[in-house]
C-alpha positions in Angstrom: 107.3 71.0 122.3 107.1 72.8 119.1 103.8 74.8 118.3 101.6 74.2 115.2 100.9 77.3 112.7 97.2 77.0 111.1 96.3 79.0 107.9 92.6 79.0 107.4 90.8 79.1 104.2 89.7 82.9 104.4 85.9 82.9 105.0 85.0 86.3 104.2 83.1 86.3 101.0 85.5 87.3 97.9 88.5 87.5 100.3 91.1 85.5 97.8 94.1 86.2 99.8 95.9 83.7 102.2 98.1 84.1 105.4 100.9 82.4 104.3 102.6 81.5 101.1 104.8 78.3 100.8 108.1 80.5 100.5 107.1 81.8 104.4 106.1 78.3 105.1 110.3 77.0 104.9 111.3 80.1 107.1 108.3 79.2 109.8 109.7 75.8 109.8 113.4 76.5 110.2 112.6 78.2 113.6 111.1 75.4 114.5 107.3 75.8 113.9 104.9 72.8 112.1 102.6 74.7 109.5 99.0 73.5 108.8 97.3 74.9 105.8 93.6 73.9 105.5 93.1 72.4 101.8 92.4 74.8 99.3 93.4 78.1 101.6 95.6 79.3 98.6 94.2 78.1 95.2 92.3 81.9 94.7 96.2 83.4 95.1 97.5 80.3 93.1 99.2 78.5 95.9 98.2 75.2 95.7 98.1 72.7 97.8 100.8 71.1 96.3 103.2 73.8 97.0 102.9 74.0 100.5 103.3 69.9 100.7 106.5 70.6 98.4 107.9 73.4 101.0 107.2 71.6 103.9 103.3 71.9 105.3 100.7 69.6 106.1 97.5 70.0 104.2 94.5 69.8 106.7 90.9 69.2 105.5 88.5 70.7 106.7 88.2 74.2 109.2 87.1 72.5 112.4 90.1 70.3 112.0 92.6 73.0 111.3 91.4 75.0 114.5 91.2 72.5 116.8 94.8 71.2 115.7 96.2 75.0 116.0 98.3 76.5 118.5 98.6 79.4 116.6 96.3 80.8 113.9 97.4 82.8 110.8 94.7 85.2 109.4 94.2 87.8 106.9 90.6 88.9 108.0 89.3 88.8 111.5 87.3 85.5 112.1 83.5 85.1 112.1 81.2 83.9 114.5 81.4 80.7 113.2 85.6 80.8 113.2 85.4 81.9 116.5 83.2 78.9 117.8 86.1 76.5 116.2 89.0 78.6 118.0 90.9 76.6 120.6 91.1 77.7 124.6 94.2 79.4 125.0 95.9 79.7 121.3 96.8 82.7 119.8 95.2 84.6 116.5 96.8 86.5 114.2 95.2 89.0 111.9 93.7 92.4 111.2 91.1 92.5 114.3 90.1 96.5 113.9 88.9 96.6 117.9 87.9 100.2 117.9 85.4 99.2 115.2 84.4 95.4 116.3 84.1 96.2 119.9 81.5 92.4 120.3 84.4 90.6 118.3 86.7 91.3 121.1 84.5 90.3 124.3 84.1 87.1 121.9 87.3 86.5 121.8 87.8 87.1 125.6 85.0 84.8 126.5 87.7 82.0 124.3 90.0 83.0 126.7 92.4 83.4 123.5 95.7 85.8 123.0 95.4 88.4 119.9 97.6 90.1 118.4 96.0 92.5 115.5 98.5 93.6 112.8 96.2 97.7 112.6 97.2 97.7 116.0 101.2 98.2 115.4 102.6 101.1 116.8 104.1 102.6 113.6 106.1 105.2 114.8 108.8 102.7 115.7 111.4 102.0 113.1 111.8 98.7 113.6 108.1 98.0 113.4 108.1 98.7 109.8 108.9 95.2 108.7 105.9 94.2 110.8 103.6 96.9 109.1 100.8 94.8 107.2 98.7 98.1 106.4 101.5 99.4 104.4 101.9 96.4 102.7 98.1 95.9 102.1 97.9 100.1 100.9 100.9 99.8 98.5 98.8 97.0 96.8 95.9 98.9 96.8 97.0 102.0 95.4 98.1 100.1 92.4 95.1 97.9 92.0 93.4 101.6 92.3 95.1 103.0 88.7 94.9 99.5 87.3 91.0 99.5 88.1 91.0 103.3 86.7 92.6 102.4 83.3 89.9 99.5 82.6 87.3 101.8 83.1 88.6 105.0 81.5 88.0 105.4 77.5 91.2 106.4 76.5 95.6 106.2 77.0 96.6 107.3 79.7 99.9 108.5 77.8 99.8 111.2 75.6 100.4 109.7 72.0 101.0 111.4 68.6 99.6 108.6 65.8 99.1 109.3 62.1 95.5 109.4 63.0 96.0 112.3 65.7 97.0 113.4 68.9 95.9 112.0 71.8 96.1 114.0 74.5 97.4 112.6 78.5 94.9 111.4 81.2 94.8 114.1 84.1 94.5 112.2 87.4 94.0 113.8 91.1 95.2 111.5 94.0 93.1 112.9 97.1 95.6 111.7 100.0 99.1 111.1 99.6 99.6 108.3 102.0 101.0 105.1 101.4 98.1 104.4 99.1 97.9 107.3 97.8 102.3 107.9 96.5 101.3 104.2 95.1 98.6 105.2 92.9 100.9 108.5 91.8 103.8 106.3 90.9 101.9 103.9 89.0 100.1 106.9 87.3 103.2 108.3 86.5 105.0 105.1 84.7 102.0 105.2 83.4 102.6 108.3 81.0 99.4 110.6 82.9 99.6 113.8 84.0 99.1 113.1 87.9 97.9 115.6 90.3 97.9 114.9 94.2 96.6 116.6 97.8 96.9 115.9 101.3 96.6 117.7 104.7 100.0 117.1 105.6 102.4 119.3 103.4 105.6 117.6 104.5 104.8 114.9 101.8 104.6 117.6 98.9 108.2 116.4 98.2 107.2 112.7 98.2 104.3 113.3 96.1 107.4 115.6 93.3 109.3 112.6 93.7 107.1 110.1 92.2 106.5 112.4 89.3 103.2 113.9 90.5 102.3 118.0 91.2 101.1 119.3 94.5 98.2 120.7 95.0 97.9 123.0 98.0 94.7 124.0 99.6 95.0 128.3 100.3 94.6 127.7 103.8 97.6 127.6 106.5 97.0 124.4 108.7 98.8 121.5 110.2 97.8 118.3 109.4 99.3 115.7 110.6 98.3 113.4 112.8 99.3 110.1 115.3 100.7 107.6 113.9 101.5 108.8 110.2 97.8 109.7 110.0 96.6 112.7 108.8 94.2 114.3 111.3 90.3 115.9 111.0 90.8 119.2 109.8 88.9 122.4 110.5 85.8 123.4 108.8 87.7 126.8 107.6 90.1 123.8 105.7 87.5 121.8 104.9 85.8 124.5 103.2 88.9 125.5 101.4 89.6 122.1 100.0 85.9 121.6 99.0 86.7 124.4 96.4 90.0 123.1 95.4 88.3 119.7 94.6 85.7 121.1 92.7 88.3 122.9 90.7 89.9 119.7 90.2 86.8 117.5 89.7 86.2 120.1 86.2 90.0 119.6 84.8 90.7 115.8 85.7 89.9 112.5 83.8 90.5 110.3 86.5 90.0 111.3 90.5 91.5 108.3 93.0 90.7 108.7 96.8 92.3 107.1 99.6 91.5 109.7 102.5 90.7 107.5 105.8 91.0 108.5 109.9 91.0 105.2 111.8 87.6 104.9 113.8 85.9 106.9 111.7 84.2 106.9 108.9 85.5 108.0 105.4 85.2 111.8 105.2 83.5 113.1 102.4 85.6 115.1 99.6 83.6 114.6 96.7 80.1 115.8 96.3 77.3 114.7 94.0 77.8 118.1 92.0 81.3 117.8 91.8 80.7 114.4 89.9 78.2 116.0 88.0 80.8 118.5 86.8 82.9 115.8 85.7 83.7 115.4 81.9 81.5 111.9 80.7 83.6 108.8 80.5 85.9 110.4 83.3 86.1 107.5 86.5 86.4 108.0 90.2 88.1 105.0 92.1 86.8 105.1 95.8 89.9 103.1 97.9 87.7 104.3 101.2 84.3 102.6 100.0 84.8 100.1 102.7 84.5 102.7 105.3 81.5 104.9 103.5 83.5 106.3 100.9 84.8 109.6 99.6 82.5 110.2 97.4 78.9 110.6 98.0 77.8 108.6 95.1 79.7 106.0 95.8 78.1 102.2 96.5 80.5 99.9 98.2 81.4 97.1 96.2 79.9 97.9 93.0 80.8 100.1 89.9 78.0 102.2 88.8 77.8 104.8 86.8 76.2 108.7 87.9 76.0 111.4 85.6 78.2 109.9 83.2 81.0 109.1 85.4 82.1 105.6 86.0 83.1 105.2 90.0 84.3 102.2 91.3 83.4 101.4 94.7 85.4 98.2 95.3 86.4 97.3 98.6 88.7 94.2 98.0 91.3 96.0 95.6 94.5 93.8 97.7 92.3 90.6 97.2 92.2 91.6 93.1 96.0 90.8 93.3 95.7 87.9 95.1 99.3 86.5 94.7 101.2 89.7 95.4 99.0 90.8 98.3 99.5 87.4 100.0 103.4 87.0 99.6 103.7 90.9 101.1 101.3 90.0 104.3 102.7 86.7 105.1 106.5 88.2 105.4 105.2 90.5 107.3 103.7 87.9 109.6 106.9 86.1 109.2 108.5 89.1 111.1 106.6 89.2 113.1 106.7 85.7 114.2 110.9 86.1 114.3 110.2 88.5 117.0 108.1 86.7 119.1 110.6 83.8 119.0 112.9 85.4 121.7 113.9 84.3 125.0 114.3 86.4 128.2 117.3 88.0 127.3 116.3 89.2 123.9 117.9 86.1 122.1 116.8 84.5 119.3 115.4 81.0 119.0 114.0 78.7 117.1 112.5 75.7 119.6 108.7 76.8 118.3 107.7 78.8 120.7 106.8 82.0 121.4 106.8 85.1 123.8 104.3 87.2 123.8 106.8 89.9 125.7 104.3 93.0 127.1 107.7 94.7 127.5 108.6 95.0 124.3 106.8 98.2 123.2 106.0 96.6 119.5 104.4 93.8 120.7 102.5 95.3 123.2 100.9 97.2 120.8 100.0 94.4 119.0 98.2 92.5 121.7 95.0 93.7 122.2 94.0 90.6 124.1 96.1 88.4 126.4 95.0 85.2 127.7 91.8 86.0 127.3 92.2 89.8 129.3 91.4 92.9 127.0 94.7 95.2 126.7 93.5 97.6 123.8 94.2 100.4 123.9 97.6 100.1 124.8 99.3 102.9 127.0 100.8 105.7 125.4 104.0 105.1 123.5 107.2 105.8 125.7 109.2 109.4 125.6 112.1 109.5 124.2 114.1 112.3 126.0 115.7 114.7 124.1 119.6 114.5 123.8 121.4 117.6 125.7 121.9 120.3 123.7 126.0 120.3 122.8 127.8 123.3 123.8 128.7 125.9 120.8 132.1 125.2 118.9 134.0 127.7 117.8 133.8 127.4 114.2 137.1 126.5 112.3 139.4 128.5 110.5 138.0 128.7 106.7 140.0 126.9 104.2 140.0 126.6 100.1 138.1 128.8 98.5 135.5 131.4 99.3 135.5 134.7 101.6 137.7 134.2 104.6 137.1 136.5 107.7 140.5 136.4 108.8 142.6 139.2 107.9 146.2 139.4 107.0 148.5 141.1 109.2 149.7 144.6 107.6 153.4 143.0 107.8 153.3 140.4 105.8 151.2 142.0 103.2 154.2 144.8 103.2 156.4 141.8 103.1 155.0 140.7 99.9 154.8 143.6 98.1 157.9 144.2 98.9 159.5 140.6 97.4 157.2 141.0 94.8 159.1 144.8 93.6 162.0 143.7 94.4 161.7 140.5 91.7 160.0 142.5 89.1 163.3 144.9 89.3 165.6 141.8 88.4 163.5 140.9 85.7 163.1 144.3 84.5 166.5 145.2 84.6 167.9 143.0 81.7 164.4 142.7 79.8 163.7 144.1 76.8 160.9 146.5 76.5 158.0 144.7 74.4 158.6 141.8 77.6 158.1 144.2 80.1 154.7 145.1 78.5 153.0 141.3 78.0 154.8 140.9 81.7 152.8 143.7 83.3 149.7 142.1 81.8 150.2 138.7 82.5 150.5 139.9 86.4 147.4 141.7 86.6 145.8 138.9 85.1 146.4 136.5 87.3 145.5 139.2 90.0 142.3 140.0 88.7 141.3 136.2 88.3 142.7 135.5 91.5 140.2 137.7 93.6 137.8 137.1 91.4 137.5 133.1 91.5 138.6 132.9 95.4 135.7 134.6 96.7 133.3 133.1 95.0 131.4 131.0 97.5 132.1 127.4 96.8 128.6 125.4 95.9 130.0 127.8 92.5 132.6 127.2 91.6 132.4 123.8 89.0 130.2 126.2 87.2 132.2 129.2 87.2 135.4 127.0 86.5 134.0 125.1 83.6 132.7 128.6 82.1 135.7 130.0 82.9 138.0 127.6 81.5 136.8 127.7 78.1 136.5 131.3 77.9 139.8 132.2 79.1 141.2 129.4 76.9 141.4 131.5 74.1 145.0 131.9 74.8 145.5 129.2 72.7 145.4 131.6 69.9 148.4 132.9 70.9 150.2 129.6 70.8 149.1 128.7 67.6 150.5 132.4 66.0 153.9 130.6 67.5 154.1 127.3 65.6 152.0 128.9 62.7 154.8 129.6 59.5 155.2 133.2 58.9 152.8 134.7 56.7 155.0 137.9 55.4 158.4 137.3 53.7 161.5 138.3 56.0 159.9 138.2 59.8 162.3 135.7 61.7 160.2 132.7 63.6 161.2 131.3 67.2 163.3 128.3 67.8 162.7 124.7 68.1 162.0 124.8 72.2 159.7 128.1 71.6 157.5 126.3 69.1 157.5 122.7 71.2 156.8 125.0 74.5 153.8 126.5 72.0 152.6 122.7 71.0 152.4 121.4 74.3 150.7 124.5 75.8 148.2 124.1 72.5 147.6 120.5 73.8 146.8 122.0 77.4 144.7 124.5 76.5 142.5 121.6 74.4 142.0 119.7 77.0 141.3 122.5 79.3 138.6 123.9 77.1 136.9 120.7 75.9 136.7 119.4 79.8 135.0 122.9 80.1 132.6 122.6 77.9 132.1 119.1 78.8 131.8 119.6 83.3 129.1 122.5 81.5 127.1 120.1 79.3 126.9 117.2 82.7 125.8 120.0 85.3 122.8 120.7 82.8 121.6 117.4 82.2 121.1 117.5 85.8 118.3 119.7 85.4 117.1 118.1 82.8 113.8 115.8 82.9 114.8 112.7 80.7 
């Protein structure tokens, strides 16, 4: 027998956001689920109720209805006492849980004898568990809400402008942490026209952070950190310290400063202090996306705006619930995958009977499941050891081909060899040559020599910019050409024949296109490196 979905109404005062959006609703269904959404679950994200009729769902009034009727139980927010008085003996809940942090949730959700899976719980190391990821989703949204809420409380553009009635000058922003909140909140900065600053511990996402059109800002102090997980780690106080400064520095130049620093289980460290704010230019806003955990900043009140020292900073902590409709189509695919992966059998087959299998093999899902059948399994063990693949045995390298320096050297035989054909056909021609071709010959030869060694042993990552140089210097040959099909300028000098001046004509057309492609492969390779 097929199992029933149930989508709540989100209890949590100004929580706007739904589960599941009547798109997800068709794909539920097709694997053989029945989806109940309690009345008026989605009408804050514009899903009405309507919609899910339309794509499939039945509309339930009522909570108590909706849980009692609910094998399984789509959330966004963990429930509340009163939620989980209405859960059902031996369903299953799905949601953010945060069981480090809500340690009497869990024993009351043990006592209902239920089976959790919390979507902060994914392992996300795992590549395939990225599809699952509902914190990435939720921080992408958040890190845009972030610059959105920044711009409506900031005075000015954000792009630099130049009006008849003056130049206004760019917005500086600082993005304290560059996770997936925090390269967000840089691109949207960015599009933006701002000039966008960023920081984190962990230096391998400097690049990201260039990417997205940002600068990054490295603290003087050499220290890992990165942490489990895609986390960034506590740093030491010798950091700490060092960053302190590098904020303050910041804090004096910047318009705008966004932070997003957060450790799971613990609470929000503190970057910016109450002087630093009070070094801040006036109108200039600080967006706290860590208020729900403390905050960053030591001024900051969670969920309220005020305003200290002349500085506007924003404390809210629903920024993915202030894109209602966005948020909730991101977090219900992710629930949609996961839901695919719970509908396999034994064998790692997919089906689509309505049920599911809560597989403690399967290193995702056991992640996931901090409580099964009512037994407490967070934390889960330590993720499995990949070993590391032998190390191959060293290959001789290949022989060198094409261009560049080879190491092999030729054998004094054949280079006699060739010198010698070489004499020996300059003789023939010499022999019945008249003297003024005996001169342009010599110079021809050590021409091509010269060019030779000099463009083979260039290394090769050079050589479209040597060759296009190249080409359309030594293309001045064509001068030469054109003296040939050019009429004589002086009365009594004989010109060549017919074939000399079509052999000049076609070696002017040549040239052309060798010098004009030139210049052009030149012109192509330096828009490269240009910022457009």
């Amino acid at each position: 027998m097929s199992l029933v979905i149930g989508v709540p109404r989100e209890s949590f005062p100004g929580e706007k956001r739904v589960a599941t959006v009547p798109e997800v609703v068709e794909k539920l269904i097709k694997l053989g689920f029945s989806v109940s959404v309690e009345s008026g679950a989605g009408d804050d994200a514009n899903f009405s109720d309507d919609t899910y009729r339309a794509a499939g769902a039945q509309i339930v009034q009522g909570a108590a209805n909706l849980w009692s009727a609910s094998d399984i139980v789509f959330k966004v927010r963990a429930p509340s006492a009163e939620e989980i008085g209405l859960i059902r003996e031996g369903s299953t809940l799905i949601g953010f849980i945060w069981p480090a942090q809500n340690p009497e949730l869990m024993q009351q959700l043990a006592a209902k004898r239920v089976t959790v899976l919390a979507l902060d719980s994914l392992p996300r190391t795992l590549s395939r568990a990225q599809k699952m990821d509902a914190l990435t989703s939720t921080a992408g949204v958040s890190g845009y809400r972030a610059v959105i809420e920044a711009a409506n409380a900031f005075g000015r553009f954000f792009n630099g402008q130049i009006t008849a009635a003056g130049k206004v000058p760019p917005a500086k922003v600082f993005i304290a942490g560059a996770g997936v909140a925090g390269l967000a909140a840089i691109g949207t900065a960015a599009s933006l026209g701002a000039i966008v600053r960023a920081n984190d511990t962990r230096a391998e996402v400097a690049d990201q952070v260039v990417s997205l059109g940002g600068e990054f800002v490295k603290v003087d102090y050499d220290e890992e950190g990165s942490g489990g997980g895609g986390y960034a780690k506590v740093m030491s106080e010798g950091f700490q310290a060092a960053q302190r400064e590098m904020y303050a520095q910041q804090a004096k130049e910047c318009d705008i400063i966004i932070t997003t620093a957060l450790i799971p289980g613990k609470p929000a460290p503190k970057l910016i202090t109450a002087e630093m704010v009070q070094s801040m230019k006036p109108g200039s806003v600080i967006v706290d996306m860590a208020a729900e955990q403390g905050g960053n900043c030591e001024l900051t009140e969670p969920g309220k705006v005020v305003v200290k020292h002349g500085v506007t900073i924003v404390g809210y902590t629903d920024l993915p619930s202030r894109l209602p409709k966005q948020a909730s189509t991101l977090y219900s695919t992710n629930l949609l995958r996961l839901t695919e992966e719970l509908c396999k059998d034994a064998e790692g087959k997919k089906t689509t009977d309505g049920t599911i299998n809560v597989n403690m093999e399967d290193e995702a899902i056991r992640g996931l499941t901090v409580i099964k059948e009512g037994n407490i399994t967070w934390p889960p063990p330590p993720p499995k050891q990949v070993a590391a693949p032998a190390a191959k045995p060293a290959v001789a390298p290949a022989p060198a081909h094409g261009h560049g320096p080879s190491g092999k050297v030729s054998s004094p035989t054949r280079v006699a060899t060739m010198f010698a054909f070489a004499a020996l056909l300059f003789g023939v021609i010499g022999y019945g040559a008249p003297t003024a071709f005996l001169g342009h010959l010599t110079v021809f030869v050590l021409g091509c020599f010269i060019g030779y060694m000099v463009v083979w042993n260039v290394t090769p990552a050079l050589h479209t910019p040597l060759m296009s140089v190249t080409n359309s210097i030594s293309s001045i040959i064509v001068i030469g050409a054109l003296v040939q099909v050019a009429p004589p300028l002086v009365d009594g000098i004989t010109r060549p024949e017919l074939l000399i001046k079509c052999l000049a004509a076609a070696a002017i057309a040549l040239t052309a296109i060798n010098m004009f492609g030139g210049f052009a492969v030149t012109r192509r390779m330096l828009d490269m490196f240009r910022k457009n």
